[in-house]
HTML snippet that shows the backbone in 3Dmol.js (N, CA, C, O; Angstrom):
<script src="https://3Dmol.org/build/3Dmol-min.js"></script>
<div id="view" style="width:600px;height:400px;position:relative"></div>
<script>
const pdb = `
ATOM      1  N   UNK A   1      -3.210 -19.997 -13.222  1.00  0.00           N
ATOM      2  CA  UNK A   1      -1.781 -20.162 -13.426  1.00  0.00           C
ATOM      3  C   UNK A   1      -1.056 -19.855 -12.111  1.00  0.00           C
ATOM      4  O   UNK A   1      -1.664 -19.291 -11.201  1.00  0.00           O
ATOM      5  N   UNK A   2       0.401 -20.260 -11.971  1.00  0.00           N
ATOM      6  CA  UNK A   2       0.936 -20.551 -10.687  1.00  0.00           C
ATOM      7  C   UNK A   2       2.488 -19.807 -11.068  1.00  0.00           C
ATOM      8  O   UNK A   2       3.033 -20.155 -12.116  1.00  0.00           O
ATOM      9  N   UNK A   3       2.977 -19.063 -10.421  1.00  0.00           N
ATOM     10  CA  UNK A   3       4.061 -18.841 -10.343  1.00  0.00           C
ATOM     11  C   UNK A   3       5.079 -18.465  -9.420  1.00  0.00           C
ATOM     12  O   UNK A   3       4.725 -18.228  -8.265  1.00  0.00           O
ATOM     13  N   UNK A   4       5.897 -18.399  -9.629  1.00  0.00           N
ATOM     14  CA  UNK A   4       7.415 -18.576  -8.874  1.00  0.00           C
ATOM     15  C   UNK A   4       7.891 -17.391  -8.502  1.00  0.00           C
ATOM     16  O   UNK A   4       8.034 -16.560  -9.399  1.00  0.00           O
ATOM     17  N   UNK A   5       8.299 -16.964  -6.935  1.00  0.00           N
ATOM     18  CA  UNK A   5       8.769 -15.885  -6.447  1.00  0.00           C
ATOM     19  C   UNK A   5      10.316 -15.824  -6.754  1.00  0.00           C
ATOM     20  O   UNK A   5      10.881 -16.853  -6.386  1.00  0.00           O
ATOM     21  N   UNK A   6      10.940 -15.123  -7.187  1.00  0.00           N
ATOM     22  CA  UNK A   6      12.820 -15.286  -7.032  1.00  0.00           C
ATOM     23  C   UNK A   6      13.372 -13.695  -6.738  1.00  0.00           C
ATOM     24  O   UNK A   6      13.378 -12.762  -7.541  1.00  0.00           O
ATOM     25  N   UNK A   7      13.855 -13.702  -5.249  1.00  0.00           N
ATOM     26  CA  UNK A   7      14.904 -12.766  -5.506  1.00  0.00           C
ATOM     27  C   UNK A   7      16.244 -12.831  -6.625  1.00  0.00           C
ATOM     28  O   UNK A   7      16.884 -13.877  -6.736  1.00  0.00           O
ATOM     29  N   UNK A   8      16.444 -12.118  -7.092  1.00  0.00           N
ATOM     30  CA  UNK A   8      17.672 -11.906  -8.265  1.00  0.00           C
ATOM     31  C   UNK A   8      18.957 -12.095  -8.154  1.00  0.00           C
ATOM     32  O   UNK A   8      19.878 -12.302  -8.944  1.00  0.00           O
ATOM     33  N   UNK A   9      18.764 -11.901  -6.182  1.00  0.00           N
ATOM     34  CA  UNK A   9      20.574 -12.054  -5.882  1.00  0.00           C
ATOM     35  C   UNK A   9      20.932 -10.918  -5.642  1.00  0.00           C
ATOM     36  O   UNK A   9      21.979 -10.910  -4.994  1.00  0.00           O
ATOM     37  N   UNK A  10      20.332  -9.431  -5.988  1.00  0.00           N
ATOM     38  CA  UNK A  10      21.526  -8.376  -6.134  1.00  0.00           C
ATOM     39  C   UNK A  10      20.310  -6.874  -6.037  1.00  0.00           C
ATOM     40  O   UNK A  10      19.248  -6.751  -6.648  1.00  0.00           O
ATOM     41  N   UNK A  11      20.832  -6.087  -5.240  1.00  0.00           N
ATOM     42  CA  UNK A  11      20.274  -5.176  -4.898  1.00  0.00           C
ATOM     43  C   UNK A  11      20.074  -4.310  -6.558  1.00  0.00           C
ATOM     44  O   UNK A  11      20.720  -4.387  -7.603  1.00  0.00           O
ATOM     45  N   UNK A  12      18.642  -3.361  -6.076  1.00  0.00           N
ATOM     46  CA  UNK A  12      18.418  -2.729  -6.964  1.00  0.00           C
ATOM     47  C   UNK A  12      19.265  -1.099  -7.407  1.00  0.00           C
ATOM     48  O   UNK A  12      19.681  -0.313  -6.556  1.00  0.00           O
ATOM     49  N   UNK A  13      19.342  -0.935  -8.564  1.00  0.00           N
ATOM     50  CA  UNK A  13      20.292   0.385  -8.772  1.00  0.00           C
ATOM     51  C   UNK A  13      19.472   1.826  -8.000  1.00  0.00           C
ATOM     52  O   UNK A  13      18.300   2.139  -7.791  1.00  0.00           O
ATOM     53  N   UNK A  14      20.684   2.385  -7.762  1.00  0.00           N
ATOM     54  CA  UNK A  14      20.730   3.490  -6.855  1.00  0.00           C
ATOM     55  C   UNK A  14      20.193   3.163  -4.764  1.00  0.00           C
ATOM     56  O   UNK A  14      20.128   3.989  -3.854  1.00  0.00           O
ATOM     57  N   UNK A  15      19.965   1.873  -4.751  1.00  0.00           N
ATOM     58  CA  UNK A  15      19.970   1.443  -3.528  1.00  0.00           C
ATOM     59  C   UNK A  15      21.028   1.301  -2.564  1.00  0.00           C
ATOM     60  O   UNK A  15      22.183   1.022  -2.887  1.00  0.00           O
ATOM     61  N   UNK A  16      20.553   1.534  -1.106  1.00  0.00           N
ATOM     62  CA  UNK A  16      22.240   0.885  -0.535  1.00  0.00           C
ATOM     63  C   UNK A  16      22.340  -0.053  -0.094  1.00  0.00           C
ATOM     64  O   UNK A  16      21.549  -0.125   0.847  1.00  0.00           O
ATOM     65  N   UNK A  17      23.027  -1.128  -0.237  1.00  0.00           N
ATOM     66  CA  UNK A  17      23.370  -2.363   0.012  1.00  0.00           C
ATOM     67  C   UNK A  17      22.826  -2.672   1.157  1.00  0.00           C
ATOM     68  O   UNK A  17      21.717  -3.206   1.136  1.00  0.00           O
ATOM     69  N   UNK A  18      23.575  -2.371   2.598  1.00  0.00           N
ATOM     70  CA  UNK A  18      23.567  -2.816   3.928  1.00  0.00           C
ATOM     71  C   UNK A  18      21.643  -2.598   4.359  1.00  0.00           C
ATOM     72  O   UNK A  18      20.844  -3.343   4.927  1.00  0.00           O
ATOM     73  N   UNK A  19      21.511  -1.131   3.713  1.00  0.00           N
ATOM     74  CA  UNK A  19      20.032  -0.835   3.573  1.00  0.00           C
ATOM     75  C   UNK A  19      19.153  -1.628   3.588  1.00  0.00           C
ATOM     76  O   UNK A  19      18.293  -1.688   4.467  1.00  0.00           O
ATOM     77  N   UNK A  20      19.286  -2.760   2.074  1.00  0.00           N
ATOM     78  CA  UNK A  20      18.584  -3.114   1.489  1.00  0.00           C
ATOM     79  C   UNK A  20      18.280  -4.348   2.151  1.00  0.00           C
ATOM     80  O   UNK A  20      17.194  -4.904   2.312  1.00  0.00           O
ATOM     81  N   UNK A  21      19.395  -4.662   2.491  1.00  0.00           N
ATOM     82  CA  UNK A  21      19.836  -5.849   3.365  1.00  0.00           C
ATOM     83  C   UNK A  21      19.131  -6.243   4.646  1.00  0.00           C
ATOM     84  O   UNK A  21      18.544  -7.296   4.893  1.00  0.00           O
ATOM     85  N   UNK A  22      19.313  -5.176   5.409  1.00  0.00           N
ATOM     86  CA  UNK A  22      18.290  -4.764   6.446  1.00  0.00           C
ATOM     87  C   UNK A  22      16.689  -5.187   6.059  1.00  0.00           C
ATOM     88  O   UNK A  22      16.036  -6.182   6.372  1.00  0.00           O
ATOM     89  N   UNK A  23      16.467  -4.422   5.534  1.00  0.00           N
ATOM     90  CA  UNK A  23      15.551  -4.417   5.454  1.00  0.00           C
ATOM     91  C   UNK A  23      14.278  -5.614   4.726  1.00  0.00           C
ATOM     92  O   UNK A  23      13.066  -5.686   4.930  1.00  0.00           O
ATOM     93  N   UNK A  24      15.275  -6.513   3.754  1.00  0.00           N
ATOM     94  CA  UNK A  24      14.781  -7.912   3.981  1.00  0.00           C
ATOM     95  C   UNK A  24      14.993  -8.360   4.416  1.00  0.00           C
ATOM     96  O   UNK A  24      14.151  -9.258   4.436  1.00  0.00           O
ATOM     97  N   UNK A  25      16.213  -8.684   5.450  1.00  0.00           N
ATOM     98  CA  UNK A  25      16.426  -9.658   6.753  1.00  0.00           C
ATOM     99  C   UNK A  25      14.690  -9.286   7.202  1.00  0.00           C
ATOM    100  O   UNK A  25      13.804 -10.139   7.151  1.00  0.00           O
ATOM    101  N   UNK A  26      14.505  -8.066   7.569  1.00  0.00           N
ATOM    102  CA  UNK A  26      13.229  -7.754   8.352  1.00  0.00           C
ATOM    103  C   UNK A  26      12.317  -8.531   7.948  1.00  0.00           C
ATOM    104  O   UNK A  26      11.750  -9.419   8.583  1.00  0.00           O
ATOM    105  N   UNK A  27      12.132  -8.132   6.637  1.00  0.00           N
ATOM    106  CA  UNK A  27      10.877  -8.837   5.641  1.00  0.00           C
ATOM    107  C   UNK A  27      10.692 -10.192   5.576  1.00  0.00           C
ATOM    108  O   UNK A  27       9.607 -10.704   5.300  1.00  0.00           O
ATOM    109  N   UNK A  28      11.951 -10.953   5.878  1.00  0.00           N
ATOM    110  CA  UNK A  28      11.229 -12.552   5.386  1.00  0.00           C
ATOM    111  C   UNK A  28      11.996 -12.991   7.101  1.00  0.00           C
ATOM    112  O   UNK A  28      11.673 -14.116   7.480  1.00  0.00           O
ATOM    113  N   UNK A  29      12.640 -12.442   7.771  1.00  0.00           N
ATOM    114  CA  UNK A  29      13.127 -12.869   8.980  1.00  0.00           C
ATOM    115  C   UNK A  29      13.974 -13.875   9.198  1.00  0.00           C
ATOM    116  O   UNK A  29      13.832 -14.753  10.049  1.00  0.00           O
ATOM    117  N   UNK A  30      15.032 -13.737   8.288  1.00  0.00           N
ATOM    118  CA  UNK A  30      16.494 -14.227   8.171  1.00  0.00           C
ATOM    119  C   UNK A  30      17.168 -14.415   8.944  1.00  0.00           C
ATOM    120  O   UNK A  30      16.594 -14.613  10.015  1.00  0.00           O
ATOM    121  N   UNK A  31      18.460 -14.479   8.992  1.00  0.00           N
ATOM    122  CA  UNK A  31      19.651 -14.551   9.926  1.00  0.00           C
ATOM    123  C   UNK A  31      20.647 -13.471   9.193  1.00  0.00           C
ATOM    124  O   UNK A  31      20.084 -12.928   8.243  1.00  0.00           O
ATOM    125  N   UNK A  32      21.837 -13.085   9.386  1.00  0.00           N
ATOM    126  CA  UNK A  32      22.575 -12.475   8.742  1.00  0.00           C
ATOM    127  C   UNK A  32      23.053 -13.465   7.485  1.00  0.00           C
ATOM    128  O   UNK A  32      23.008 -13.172   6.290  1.00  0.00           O
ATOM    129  N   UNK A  33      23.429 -14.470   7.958  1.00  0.00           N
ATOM    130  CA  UNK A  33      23.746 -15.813   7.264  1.00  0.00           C
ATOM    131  C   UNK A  33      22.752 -15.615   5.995  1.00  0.00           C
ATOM    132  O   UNK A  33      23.182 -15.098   4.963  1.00  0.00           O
ATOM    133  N   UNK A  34      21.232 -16.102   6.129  1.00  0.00           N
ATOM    134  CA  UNK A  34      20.792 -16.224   5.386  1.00  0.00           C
ATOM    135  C   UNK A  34      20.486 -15.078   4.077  1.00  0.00           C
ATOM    136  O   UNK A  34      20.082 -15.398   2.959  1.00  0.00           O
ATOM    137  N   UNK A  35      20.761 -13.833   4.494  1.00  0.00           N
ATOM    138  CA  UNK A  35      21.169 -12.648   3.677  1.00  0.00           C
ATOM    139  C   UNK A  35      21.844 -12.761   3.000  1.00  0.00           C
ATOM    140  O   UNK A  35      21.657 -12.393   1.840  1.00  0.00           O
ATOM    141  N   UNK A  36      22.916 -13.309   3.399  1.00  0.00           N
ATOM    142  CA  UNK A  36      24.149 -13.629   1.955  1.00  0.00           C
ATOM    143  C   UNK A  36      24.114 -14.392   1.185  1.00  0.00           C
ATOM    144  O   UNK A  36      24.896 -14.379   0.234  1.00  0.00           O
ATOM    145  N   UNK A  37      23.330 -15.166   1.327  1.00  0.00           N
ATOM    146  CA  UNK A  37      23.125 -16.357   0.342  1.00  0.00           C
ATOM    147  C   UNK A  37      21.716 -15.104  -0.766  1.00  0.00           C
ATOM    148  O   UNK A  37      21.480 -14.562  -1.846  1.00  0.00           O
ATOM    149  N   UNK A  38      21.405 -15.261   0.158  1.00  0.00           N
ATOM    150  CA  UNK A  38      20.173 -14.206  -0.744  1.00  0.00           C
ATOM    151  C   UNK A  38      20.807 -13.138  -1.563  1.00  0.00           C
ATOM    152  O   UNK A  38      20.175 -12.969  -2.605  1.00  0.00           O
ATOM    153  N   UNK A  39      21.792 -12.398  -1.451  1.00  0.00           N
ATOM    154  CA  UNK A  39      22.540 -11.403  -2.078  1.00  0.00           C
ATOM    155  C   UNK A  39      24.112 -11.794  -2.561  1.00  0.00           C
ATOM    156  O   UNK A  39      25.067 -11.018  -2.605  1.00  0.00           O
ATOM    157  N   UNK A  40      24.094 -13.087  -2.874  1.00  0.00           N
ATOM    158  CA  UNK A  40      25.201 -13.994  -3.596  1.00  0.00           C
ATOM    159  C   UNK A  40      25.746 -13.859  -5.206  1.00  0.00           C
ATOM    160  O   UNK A  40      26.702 -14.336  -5.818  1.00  0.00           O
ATOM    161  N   UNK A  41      24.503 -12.856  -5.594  1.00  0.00           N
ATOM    162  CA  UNK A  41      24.734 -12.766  -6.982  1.00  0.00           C
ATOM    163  C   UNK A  41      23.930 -13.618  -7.762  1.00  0.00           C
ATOM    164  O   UNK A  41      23.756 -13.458  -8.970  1.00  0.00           O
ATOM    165  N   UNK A  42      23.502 -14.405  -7.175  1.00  0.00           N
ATOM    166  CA  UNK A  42      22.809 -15.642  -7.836  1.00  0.00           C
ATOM    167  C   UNK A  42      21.101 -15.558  -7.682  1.00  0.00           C
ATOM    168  O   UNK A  42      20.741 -15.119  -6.589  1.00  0.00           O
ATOM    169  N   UNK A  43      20.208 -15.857  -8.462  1.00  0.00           N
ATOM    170  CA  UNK A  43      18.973 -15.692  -8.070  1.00  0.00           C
ATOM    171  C   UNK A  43      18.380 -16.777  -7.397  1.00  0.00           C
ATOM    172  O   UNK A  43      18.464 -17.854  -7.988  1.00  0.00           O
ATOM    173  N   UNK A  44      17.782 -16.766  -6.272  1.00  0.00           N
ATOM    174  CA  UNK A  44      17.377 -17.629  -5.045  1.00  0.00           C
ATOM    175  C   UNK A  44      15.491 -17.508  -5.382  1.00  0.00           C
ATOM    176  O   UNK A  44      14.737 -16.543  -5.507  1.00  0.00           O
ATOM    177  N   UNK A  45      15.271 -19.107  -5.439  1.00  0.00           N
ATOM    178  CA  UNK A  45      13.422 -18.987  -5.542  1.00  0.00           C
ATOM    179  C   UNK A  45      13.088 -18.865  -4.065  1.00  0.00           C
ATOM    180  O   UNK A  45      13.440 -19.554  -3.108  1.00  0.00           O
ATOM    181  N   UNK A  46      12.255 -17.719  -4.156  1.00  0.00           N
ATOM    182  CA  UNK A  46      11.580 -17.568  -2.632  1.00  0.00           C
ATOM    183  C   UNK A  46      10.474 -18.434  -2.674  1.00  0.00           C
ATOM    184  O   UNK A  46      10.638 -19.412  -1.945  1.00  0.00           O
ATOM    185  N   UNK A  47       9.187 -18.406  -3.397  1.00  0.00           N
ATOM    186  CA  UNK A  47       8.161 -19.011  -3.154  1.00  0.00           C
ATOM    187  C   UNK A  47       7.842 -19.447  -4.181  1.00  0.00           C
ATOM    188  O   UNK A  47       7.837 -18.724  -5.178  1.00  0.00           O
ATOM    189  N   UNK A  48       7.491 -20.731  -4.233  1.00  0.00           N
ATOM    190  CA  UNK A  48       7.035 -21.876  -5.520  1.00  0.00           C
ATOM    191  C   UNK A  48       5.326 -21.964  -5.018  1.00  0.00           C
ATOM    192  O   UNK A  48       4.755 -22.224  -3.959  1.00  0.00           O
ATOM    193  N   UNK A  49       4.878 -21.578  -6.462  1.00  0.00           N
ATOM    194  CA  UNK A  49       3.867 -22.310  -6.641  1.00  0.00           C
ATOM    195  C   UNK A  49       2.551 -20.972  -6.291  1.00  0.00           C
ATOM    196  O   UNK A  49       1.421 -21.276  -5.911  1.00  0.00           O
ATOM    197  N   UNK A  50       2.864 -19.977  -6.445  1.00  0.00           N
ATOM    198  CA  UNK A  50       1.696 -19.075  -5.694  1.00  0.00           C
ATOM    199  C   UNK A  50       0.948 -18.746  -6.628  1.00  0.00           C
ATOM    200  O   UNK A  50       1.232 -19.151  -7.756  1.00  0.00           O
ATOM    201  N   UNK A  51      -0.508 -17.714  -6.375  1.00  0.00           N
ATOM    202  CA  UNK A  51      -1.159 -17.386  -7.181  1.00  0.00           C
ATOM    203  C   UNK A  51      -0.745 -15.769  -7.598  1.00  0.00           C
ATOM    204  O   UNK A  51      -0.248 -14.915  -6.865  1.00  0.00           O
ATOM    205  N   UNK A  52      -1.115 -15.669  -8.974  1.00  0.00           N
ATOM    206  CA  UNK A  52      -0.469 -13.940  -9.151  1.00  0.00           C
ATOM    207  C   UNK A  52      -0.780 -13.087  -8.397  1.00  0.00           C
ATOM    208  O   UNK A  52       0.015 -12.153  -8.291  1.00  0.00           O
ATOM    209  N   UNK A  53      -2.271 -13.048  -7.428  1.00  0.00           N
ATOM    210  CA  UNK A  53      -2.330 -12.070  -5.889  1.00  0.00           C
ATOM    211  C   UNK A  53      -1.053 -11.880  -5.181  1.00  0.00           C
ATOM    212  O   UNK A  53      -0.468 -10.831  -4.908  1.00  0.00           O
ATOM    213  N   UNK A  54      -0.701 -13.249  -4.908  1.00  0.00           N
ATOM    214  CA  UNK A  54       0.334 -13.548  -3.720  1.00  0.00           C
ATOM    215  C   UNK A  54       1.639 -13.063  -4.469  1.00  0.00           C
ATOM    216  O   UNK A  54       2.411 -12.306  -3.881  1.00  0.00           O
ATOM    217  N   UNK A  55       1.891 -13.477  -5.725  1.00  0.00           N
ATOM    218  CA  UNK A  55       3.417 -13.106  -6.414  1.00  0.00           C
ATOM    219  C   UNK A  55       3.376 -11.958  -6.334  1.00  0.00           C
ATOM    220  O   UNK A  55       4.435 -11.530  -5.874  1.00  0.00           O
ATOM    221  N   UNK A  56       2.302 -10.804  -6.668  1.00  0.00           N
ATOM    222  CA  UNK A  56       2.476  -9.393  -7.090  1.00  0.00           C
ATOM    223  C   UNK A  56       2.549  -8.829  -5.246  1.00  0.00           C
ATOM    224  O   UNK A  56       3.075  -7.740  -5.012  1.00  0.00           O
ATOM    225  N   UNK A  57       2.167  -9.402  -4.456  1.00  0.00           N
ATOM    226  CA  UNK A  57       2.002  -8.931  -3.068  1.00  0.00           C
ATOM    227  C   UNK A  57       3.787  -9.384  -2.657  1.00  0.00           C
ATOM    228  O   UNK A  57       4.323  -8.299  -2.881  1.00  0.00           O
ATOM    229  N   UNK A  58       4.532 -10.004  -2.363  1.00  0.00           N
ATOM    230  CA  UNK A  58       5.738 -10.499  -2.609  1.00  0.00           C
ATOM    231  C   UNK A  58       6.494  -9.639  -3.315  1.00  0.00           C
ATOM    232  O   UNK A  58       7.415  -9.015  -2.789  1.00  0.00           O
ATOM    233  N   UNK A  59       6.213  -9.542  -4.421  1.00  0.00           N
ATOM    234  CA  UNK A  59       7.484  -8.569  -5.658  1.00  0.00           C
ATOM    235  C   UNK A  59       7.279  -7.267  -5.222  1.00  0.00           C
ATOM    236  O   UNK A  59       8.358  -6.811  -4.842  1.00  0.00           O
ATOM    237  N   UNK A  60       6.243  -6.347  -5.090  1.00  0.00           N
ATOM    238  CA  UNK A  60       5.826  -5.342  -4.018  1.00  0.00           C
ATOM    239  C   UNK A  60       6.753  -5.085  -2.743  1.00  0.00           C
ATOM    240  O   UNK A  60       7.404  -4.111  -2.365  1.00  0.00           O
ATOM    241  N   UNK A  61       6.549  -6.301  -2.268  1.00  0.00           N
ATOM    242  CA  UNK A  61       7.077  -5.570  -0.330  1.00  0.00           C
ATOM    243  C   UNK A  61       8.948  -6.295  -0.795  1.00  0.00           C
ATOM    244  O   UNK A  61       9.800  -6.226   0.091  1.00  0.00           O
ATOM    245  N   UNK A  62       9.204  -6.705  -1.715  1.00  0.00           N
ATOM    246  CA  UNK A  62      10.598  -6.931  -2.121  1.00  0.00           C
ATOM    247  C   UNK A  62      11.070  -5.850  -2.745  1.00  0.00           C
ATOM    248  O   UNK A  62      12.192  -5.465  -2.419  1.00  0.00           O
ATOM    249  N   UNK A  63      10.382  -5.177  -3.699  1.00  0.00           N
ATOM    250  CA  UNK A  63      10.805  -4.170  -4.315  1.00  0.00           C
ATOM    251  C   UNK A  63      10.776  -3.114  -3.303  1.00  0.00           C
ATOM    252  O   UNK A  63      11.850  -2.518  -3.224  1.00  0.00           O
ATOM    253  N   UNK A  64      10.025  -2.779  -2.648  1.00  0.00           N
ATOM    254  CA  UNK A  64       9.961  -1.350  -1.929  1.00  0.00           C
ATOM    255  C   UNK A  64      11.204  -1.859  -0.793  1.00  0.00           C
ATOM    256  O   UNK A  64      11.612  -1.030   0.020  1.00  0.00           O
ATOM    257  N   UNK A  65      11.536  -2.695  -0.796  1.00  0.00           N
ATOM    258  CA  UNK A  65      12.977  -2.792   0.517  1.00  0.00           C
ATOM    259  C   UNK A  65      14.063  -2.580  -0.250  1.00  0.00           C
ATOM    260  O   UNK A  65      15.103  -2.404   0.383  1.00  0.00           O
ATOM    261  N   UNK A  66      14.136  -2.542  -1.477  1.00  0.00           N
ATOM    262  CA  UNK A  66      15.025  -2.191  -2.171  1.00  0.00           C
ATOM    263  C   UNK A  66      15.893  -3.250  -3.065  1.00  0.00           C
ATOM    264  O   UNK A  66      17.050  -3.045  -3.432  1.00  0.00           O
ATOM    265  N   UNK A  67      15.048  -4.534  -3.376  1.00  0.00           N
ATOM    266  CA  UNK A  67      15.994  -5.732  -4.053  1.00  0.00           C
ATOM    267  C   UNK A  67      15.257  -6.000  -5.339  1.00  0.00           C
ATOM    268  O   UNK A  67      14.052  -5.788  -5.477  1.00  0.00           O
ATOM    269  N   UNK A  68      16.111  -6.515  -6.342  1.00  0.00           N
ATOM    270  CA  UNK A  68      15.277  -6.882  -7.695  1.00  0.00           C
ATOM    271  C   UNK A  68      14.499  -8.458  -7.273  1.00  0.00           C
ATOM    272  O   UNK A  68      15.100  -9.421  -6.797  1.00  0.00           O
ATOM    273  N   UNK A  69      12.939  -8.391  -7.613  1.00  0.00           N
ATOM    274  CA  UNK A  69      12.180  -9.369  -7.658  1.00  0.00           C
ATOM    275  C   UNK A  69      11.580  -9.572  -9.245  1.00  0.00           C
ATOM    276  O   UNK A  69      11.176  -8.744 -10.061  1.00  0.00           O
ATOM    277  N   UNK A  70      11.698 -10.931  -9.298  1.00  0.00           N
ATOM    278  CA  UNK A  70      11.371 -11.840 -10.990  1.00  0.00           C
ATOM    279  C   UNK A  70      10.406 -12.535 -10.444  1.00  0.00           C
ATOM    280  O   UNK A  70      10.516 -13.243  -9.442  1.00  0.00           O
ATOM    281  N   UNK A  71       9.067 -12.284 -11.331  1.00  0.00           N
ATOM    282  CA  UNK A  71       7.720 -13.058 -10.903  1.00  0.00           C
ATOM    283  C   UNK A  71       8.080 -14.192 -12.677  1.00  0.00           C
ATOM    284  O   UNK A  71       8.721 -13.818 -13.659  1.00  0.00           O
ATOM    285  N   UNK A  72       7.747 -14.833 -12.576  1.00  0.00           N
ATOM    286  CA  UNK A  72       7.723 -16.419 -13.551  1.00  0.00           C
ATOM    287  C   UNK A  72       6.803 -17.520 -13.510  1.00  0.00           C
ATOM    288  O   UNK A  72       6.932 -18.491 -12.764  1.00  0.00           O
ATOM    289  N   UNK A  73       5.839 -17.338 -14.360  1.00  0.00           N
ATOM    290  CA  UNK A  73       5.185 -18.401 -14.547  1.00  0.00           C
ATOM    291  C   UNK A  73       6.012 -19.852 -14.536  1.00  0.00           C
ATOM    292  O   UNK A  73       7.009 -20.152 -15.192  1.00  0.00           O
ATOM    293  N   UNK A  74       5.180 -20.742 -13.462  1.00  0.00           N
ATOM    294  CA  UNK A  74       5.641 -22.151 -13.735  1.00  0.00           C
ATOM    295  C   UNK A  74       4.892 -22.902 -14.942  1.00  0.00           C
ATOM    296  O   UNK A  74       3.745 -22.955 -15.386  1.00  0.00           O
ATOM    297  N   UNK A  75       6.182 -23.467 -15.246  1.00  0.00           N
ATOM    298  CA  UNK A  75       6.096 -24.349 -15.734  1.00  0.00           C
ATOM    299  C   UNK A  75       5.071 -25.530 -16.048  1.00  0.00           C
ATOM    300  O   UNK A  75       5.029 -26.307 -15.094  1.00  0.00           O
ATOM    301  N   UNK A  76       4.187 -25.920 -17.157  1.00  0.00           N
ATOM    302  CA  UNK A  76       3.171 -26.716 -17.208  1.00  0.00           C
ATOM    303  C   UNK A  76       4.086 -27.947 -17.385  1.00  0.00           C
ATOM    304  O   UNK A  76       5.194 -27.986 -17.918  1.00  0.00           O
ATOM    305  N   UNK A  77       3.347 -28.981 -16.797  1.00  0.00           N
ATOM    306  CA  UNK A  77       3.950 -30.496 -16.246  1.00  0.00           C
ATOM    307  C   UNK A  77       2.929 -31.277 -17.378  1.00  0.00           C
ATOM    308  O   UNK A  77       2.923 -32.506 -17.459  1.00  0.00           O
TER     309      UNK A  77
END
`;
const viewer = $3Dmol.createViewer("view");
viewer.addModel(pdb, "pdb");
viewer.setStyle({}, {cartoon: {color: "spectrum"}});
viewer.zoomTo();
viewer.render();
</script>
């Protein structure tokens, strides 16, 4: 089975924003730009199509920077 990486849009509770921010700019190597779209409120798919190794390795180094990560099985076609 194959599933779908998504940041949530919105930092995790008791985190600090600019923090958190930081610190995935670091992680996926953004722009400032591209941070805000990522923390828009809206949930953004990071990676389509991975195996649950790779999703749980992903939701891991997302969570410990401080942002909510949603692992989701895709969809059968």
């Amino acid at each position: 089975m194959l599933y779908n990486v998504t940041v949530a849009g919105k930092v995790a509770p008791g985190e600090a924003p600019e923090t958190v921010k930081k610190a995935i700019m670091d992680l996926l190597k953004i722009d400032p730009e591209g941070i805000e779209r990522i923390f828009s409120g809206r949930p953004i798919l990071l990676k389509k199509g991975v195996n649950a190794g790779t999703a749980e390795k992903y939701r891991k180094a997302i969570e410990a920077a401080g942002a909510v990560c949603i692992i989701e099985p895709m969809a059968d076609k």
